[in-house]
C-alpha positions as CSV (number, residue, x, y, z in Angstrom):
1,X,0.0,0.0,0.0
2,X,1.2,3.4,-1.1
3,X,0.2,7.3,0.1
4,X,0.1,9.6,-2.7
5,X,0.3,13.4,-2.7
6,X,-3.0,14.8,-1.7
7,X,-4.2,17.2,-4.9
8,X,-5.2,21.0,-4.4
9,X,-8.4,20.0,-4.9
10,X,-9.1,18.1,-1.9
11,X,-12.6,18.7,-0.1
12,X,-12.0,20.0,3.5
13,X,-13.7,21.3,6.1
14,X,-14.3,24.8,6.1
15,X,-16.0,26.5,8.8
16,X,-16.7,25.5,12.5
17,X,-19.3,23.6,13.6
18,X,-20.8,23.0,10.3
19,X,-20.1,19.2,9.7
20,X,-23.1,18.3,8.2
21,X,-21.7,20.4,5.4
22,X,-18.5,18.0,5.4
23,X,-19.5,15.2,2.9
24,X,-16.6,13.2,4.0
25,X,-17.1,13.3,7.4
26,X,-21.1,12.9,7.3
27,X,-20.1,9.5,5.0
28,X,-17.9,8.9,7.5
29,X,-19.4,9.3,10.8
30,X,-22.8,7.9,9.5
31,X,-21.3,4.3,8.3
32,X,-19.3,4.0,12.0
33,X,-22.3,5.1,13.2
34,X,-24.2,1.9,12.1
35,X,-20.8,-0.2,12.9
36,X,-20.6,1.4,16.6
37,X,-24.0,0.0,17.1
38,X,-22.8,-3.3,15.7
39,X,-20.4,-3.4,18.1
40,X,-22.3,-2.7,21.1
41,X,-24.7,-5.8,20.1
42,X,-22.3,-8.1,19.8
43,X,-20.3,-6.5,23.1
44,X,-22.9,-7.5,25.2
45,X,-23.8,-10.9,23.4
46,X,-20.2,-12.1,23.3
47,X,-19.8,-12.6,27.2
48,X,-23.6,-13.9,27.5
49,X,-22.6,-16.4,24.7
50,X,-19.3,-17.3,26.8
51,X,-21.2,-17.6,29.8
52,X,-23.8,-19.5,28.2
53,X,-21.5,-22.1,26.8
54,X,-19.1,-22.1,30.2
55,X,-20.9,-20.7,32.4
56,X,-17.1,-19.0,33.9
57,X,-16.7,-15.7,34.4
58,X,-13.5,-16.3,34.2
59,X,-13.7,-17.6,30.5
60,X,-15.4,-14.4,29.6
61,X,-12.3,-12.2,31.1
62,X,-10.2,-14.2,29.4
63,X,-12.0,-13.9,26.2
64,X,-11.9,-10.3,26.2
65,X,-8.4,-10.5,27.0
66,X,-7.7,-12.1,24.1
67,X,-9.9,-9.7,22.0
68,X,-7.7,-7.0,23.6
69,X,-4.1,-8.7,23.7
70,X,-3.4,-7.6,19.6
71,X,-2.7,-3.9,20.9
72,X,0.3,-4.8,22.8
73,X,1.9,-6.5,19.7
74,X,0.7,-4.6,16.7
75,X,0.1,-1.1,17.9
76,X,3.3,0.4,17.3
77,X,4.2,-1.4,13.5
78,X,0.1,-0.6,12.9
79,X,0.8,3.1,13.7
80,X,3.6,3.6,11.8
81,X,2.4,1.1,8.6
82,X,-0.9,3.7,8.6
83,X,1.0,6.4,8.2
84,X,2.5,4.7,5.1
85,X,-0.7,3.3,3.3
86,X,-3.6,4.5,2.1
87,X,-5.6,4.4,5.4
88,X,-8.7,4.3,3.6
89,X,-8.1,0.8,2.3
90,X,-6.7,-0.1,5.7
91,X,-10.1,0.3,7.0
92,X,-11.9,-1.3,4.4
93,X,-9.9,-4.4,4.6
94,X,-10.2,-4.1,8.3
95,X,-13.6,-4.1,8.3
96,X,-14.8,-6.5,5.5
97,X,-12.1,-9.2,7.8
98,X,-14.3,-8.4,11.0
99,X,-17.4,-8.7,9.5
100,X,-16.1,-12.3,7.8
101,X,-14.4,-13.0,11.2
102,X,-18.2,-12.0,13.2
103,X,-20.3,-13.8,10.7
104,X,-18.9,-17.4,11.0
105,X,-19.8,-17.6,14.7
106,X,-23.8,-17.5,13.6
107,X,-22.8,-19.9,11.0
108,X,-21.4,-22.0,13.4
109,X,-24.0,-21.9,15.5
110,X,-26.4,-22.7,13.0
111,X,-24.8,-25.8,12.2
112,X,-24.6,-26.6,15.9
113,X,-20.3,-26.5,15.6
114,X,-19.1,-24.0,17.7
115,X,-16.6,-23.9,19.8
116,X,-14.5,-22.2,22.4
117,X,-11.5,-22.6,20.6
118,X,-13.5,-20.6,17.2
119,X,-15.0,-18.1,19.7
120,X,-11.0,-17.4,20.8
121,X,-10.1,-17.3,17.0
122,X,-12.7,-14.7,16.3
123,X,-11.9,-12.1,18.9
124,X,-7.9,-12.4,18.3
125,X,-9.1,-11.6,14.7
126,X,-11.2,-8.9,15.8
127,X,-9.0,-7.2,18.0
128,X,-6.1,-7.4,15.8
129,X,-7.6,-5.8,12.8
130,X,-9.4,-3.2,15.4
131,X,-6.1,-2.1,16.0
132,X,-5.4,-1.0,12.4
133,X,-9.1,0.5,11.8
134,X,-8.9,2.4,14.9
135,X,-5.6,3.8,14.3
136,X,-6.4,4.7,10.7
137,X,-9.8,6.4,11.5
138,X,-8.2,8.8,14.4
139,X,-5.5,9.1,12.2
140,X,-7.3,10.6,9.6
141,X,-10.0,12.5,11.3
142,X,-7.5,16.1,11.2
143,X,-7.8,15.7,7.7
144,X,-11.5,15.5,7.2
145,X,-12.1,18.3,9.4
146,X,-10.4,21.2,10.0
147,X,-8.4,21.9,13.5
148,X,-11.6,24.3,14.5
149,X,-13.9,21.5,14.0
150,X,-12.1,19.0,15.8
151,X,-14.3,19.1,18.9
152,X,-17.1,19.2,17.3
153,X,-16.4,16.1,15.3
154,X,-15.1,14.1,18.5
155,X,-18.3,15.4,20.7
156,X,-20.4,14.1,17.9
157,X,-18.3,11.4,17.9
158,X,-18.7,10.7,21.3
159,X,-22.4,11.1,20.4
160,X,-23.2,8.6,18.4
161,X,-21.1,6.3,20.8
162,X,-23.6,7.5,23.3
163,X,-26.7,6.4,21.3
164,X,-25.0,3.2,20.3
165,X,-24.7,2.2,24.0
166,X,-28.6,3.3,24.6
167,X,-29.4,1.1,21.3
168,X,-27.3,-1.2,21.3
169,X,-26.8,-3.3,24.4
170,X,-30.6,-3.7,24.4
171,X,-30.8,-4.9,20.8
172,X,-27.9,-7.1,21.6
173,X,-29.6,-8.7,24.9
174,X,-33.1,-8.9,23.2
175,X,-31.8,-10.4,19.9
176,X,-30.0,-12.9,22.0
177,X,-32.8,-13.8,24.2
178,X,-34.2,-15.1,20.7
179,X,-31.6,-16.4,18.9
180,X,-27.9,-16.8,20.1
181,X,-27.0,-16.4,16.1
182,X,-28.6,-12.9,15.9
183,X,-26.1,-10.4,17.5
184,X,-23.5,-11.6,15.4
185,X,-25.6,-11.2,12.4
186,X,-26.4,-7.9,13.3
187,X,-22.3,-6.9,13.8
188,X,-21.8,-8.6,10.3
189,X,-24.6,-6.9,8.6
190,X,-22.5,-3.4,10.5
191,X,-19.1,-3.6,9.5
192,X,-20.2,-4.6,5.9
193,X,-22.1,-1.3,6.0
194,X,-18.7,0.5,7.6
195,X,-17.4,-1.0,4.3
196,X,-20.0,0.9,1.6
197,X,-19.6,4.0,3.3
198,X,-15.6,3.9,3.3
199,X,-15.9,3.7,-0.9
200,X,-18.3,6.9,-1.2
201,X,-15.7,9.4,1.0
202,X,-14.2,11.7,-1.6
203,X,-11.0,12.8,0.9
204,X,-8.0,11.5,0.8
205,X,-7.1,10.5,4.6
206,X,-3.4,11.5,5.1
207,X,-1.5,14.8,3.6
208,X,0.8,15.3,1.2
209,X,4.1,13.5,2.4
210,X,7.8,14.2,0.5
211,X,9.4,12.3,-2.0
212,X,12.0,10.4,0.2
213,X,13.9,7.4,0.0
214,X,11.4,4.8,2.2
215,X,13.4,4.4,5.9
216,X,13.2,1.3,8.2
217,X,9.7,0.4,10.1
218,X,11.9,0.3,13.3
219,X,13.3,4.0,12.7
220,X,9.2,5.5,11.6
221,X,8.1,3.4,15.0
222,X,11.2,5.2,17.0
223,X,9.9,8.7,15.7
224,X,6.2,8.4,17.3
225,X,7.9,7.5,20.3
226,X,10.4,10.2,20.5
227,X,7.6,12.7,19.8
228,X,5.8,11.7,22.4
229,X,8.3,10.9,25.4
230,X,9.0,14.7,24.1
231,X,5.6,15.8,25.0
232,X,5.4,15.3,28.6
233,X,1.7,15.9,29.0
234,X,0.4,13.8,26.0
235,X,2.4,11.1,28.0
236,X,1.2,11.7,31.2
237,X,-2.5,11.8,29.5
238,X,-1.6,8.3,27.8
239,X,-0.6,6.6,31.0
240,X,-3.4,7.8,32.8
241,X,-6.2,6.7,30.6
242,X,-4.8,3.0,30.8
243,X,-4.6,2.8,34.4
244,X,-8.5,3.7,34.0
245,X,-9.0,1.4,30.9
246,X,-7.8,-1.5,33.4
247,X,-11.1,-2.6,34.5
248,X,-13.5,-4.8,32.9
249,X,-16.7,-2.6,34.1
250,X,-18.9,-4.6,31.7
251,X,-17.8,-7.9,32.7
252,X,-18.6,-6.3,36.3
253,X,-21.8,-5.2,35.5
254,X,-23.1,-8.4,33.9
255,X,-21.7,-10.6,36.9
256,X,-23.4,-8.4,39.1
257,X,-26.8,-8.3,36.9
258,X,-27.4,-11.9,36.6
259,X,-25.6,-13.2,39.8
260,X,-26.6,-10.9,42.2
261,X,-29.8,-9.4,40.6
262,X,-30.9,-12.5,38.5
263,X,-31.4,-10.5,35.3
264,X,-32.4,-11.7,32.3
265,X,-30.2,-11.5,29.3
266,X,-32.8,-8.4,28.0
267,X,-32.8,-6.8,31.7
268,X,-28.8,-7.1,30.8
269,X,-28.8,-5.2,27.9
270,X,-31.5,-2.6,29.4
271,X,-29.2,-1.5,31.9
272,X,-26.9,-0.4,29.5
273,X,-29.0,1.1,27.7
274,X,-30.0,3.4,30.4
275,X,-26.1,4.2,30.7
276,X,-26.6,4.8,27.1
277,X,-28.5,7.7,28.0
278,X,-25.8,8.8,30.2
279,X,-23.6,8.8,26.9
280,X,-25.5,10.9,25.1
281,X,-25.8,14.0,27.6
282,X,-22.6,13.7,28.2
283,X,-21.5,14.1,24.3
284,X,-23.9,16.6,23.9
285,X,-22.3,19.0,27.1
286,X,-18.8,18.1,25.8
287,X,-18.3,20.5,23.5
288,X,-19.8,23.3,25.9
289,X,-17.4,21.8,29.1
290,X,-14.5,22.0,26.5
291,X,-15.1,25.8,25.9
292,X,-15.8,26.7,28.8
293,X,-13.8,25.0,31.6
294,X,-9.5,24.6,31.8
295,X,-8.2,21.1,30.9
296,X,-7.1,20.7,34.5
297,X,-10.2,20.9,35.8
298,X,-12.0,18.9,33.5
299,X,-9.2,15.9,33.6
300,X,-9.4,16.3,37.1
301,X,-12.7,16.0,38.2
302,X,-13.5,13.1,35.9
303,X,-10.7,10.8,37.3
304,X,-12.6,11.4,41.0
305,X,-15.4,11.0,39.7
306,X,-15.1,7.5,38.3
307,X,-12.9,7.1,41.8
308,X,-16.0,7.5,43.6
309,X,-18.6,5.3,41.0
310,X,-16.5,2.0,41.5
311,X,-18.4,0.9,45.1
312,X,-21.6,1.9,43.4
313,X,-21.1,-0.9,41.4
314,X,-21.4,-3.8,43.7
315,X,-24.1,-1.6,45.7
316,X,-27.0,-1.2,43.7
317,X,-29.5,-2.7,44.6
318,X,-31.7,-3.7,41.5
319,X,-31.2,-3.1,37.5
320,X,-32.2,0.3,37.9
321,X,-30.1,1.9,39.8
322,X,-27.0,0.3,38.7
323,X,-27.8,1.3,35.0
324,X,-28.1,4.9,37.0
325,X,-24.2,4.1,38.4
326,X,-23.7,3.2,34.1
327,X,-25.2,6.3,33.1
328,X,-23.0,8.8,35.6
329,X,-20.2,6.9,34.3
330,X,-21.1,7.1,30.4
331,X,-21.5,10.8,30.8
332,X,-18.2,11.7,32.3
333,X,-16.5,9.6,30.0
334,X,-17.4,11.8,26.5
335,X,-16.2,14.8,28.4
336,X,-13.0,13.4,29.1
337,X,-12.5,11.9,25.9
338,X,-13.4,15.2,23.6
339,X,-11.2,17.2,26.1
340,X,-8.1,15.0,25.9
341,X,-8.1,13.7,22.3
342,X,-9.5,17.1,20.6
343,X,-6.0,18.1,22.7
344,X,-3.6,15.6,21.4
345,X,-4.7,15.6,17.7
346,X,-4.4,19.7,17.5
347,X,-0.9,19.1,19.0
348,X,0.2,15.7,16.6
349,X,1.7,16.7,13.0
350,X,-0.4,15.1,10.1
351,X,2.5,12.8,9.3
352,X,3.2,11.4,12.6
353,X,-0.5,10.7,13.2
354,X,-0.8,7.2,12.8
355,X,2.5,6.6,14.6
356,X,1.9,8.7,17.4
357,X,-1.7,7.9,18.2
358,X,-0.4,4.1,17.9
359,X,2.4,5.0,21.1
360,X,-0.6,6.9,22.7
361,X,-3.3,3.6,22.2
362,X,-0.6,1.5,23.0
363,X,-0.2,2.7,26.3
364,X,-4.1,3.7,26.6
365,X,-4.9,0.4,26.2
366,X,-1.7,-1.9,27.5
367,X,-3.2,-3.2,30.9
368,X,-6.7,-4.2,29.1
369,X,-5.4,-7.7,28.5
370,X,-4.3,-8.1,32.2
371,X,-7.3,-5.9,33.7
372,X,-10.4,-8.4,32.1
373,X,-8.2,-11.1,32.7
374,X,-8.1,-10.6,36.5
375,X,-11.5,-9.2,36.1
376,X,-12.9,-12.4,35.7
377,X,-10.7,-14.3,38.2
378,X,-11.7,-11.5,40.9
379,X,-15.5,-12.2,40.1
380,X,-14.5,-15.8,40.2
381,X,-12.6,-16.2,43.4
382,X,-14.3,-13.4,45.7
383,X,-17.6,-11.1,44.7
384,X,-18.1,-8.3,42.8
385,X,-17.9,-6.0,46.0
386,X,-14.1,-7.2,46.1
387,X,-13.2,-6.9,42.5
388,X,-14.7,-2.9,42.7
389,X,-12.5,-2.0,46.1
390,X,-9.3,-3.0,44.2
391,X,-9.8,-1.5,41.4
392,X,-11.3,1.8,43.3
393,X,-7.8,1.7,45.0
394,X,-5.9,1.6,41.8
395,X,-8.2,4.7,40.3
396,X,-7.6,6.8,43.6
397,X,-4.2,6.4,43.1
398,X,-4.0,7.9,39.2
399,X,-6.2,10.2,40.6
400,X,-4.2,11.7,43.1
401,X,-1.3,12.2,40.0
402,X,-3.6,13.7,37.8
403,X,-4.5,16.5,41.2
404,X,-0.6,16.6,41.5
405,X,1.0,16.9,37.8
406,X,1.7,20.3,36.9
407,X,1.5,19.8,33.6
408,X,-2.1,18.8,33.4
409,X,-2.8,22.1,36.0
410,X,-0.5,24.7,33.7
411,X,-2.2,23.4,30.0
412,X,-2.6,25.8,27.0
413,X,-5.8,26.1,25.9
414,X,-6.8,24.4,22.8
415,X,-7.1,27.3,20.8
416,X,-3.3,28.2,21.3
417,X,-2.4,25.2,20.3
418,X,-0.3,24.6,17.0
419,X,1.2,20.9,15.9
420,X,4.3,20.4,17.8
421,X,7.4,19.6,15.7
């Protein structure tokens, strides 16, 4: 795969807050829109299947695990390889694998031959093409809107990740409840859209970049890292958002749904639907939080609050109020996400994109693996009251950093900011 110069022509963004203007990004956004949902169904349905077939929560950690694991090996060559390519046709080969990879599981179910080992399969294939789409589509979201619009497009971003979690996770419990096949259909059926969408997008996804003799994947990797070990707050921002990605919240919530609450599979996907609403406020007050209110602060006060969520957990006392706990948690998290990635991708030059949001996702999401893992084993060996304590002392502690670091307290304000050579 090559990148070729991008001509004069190319359609761009032009004026804040006016993406549904942006033909690219309105192609864009609207086929991950129908994939995000995708996702969501199947998210929910893949542990219910686990647990159906092993009834273990610590085969469902261990599944997502697996479905996780590809970031720690192909991260950092998937950065730098998607700043080479054509990240267009990375993500439509990404996507037309996951929805092959998704749709053999209801095939196999329909012939009554599935298996554990196939389910494993299917999420190492999953996760390791994620890895490339996600990269690719961040990557190239600077260059289908303009810097001014860059908020905008995460918050609606963040959106329609918001909607997907009130849509999804009950479309994904209630299609399971009748037919184990149908959530993987349905995920299929998404990316294959994702797919149709990709074709139609008349920008180009990555700048021009200068005739030069092709240099050694090790020394393009070693530039994303230099860049950011350079950047001391882009780091500290990367460490800190793994140390929260650690937990495996929804592993948590279904353990503590149908163990402790005896909910059905649809009651499941209900509760995160509720926190679906959570998602959606908190995408639609993103964009005003990220005007209004410093980076500290906003960084800040949403590590505490998750901090002080975790016991809520394990304490609800019926579906209702933990989906409440899931939707106070799905609206802090769009706030911190428009804040700190509208940030980062201001900051990143166009041609170290891909590598440097590879170093940053690496890092984001290193301790995934490990954290659903132990997740499961927690849920397994103790209670769900147990597993929240630890992991509310391990957020306490990032916390406390994040109150401490001075440059998360002494940030420029986005609009200052220029890409950082």
């Amino acid at each position: 795969m090559t990148t070729s110069a991008m001509p004069a022509e190319q359609p761009r963004a032009t004026r804040p807050g006016r993406l549904w203007r942006n033909r690219s990004y309105m192609l864009l956004w609207s086929g991950q829109a129908v994939s995000t949902i995708g996702t969501e169904i199947s998210t929910v349905a893949f542990p219910l299947l686990v647990l159906f077939v092993t009834n273990s929560p610590a085969q469902a950690g261990l599944m997502g695990a697996v479905r996780a694991l590809p970031y720690l090996f192909f991260s950092l060559p998937a950065g730098a390889l998607v700043d080479r390519w054509d990240r267009k046709r990375v993500m439509i080969i990404c996507d037309t694998g996951r929805a092959i990879a998704m749709g053999s599981i209801p095939v196999a179910l329909a012939l009554n031959h599935l298996s554990l080992a196939q389910l494993y399969i299917v999420s190492a294939v999953e996760g390791s093409l994620f890895v490339f789409f996600n990269i690719a589509e961040v990557a190239c979201l600077p260059r289908v809107v303009s810097k001014e619009q860059l908020p905008a497009a995460t918050a609606q971003n963040a959106a329609t990740d918001g909607t997907a979690a009130l849509v999804g996770p009950a479309l994904g419990g209630a299609l399971f409840g009748l037919h184990a096949l149908l959530p993987f259909v349905a995920d299929a059926v998404s990316y294959t859209v994702s797919v149709v969408t990709l074709f139609f997008i008349p920008a180009r996804f990555q700048g021009e970049r200068k005739a030069e003799t092709r240099r050694s994947l090790r020394k393009e990797i070693a530039e994303g890292l230099a860049w950011l070990w350079h950047q001391p707050l882009i780091r500290f921002i990367a460490v800190l958002t793994g140390v929260t990605n650690i937990p495996g919240l929804v592993l948590i919530i279904i353990v503590v749904a149908q163990d402790q609450m005896h909910a059905s599979s649809l009651v499941v996907g209900l509760i995160f639907t509720i926190g679906g609403v959570g998602g959606i406020i908190g995408a639609a007050i993103a964009p005003w939080v990220q005007k209004r209110a410093r980076f500290a602060t906003v960084i800040i006060s949403m590590m505490w609050l998750w901090t002080l969520l975790f016991p809520l957990y394990a304490l609800a006392p019926n579906p209702v109020w933990l989906g409440i706990v899931v939707a106070a948690a799905f609206v802090s998290s769009p706030v911190y996400n428009v804040v700190q990635m509208s940030y980062r991708l201001a900051l990143i030059p166009d041609e170290l994109q891909g590598r440097v949001n590879s170093v940053f996702r690496l890092i984001a999401f290193a301790g995934q693996p490990i954290g659903l893992a132990v997740t499961g084993l927690l849920l397994e060996a103790f209670n769900p009251l147990v597993t929240v304590l630890a992991f509310m002392a391990l957020q306490a502690f990032v916390s406390i950093l994040a109150t401490v670091n001075s440059h998360v307290r002494n940030a420029k304000p986005l609009t200052e900011l220029e890409p950082a050579a």
